[in-house]
BAPASE-58774 format. One record per residue (C-alpha): residue number from 1; z, y, x; residue in one letter. Coordinates in pm, whole numbers, plus 32768, in hexadecimal, padded with zeros to 4 digits. Each point is the difference from the previous one (the first is absolute). Example, Ala and Ser with C-alpha at 12.3 -4.5 7.8 and 13.67 -1.06 7.14 Angstrom:
! BAPASE-58774
pos 1	zz 830C	yy 7E3E	xx 84CE	code A $
pos 2	zz 7FBE	yy 8158	xx 8089	code S $
//
This chain:
! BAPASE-58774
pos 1	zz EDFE	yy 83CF	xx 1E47	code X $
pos 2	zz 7F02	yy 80AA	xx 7F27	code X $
pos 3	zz 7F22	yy 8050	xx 8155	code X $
pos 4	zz 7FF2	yy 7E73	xx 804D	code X $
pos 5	zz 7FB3	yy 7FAF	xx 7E71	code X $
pos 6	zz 7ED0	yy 8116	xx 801A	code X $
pos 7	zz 7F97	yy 7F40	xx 8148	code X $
pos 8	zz 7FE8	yy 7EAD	xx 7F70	code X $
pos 9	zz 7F35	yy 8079	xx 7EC3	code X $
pos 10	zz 7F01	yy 808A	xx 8108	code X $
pos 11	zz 7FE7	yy 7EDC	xx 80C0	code X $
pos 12	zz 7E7F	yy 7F56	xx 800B	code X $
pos 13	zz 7FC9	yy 7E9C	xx 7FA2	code X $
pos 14	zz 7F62	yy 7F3B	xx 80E1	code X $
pos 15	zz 7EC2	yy 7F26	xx 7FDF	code X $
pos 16	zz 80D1	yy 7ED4	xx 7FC8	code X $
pos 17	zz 80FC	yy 8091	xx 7F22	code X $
pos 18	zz 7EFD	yy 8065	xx 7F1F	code X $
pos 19	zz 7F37	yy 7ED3	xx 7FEC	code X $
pos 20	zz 8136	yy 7F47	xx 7F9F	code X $
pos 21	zz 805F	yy 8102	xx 7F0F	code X $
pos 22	zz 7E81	yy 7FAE	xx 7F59	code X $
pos 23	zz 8008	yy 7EA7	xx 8040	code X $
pos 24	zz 8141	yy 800F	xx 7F1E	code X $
pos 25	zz 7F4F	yy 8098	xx 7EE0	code X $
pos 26	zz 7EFB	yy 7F16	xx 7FF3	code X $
pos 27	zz 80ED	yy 7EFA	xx 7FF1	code X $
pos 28	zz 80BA	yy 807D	xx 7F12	code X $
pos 29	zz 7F21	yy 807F	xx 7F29	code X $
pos 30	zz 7FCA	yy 7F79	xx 7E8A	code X $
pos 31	zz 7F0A	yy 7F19	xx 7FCD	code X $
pos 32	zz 7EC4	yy 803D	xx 7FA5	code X $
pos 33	zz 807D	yy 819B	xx 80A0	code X $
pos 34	zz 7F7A	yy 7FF4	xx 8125	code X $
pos 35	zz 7ED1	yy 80D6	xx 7FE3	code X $
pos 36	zz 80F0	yy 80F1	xx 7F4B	code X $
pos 37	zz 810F	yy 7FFA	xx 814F	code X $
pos 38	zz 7EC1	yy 803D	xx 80CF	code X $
pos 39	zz 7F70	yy 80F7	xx 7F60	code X $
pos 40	zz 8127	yy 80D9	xx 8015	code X $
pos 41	zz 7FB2	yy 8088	xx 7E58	code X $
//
């Protein structure tokens, strides 16, 4: 059980996985934040 936990953490996101992952950020981000999400600081 441990082997297949190990194996999901390792797993690569796709292209489309992470845009969505960003796309929900932005969205979600406070307002007037966005420059702040962005940035990454």
């Amino acid at each position: 059980m441990a082997d297949e936990e190990d194996e999901l953490l390792e797993t690569e996101l796709s292209y489309d996985q992470k845009k969505e992952i960003a796309k929900w950020f932005f969205l979600n981000a406070p307002a007037g934040e966005i420059n702040y999400v962005a940035k990454g600081t």
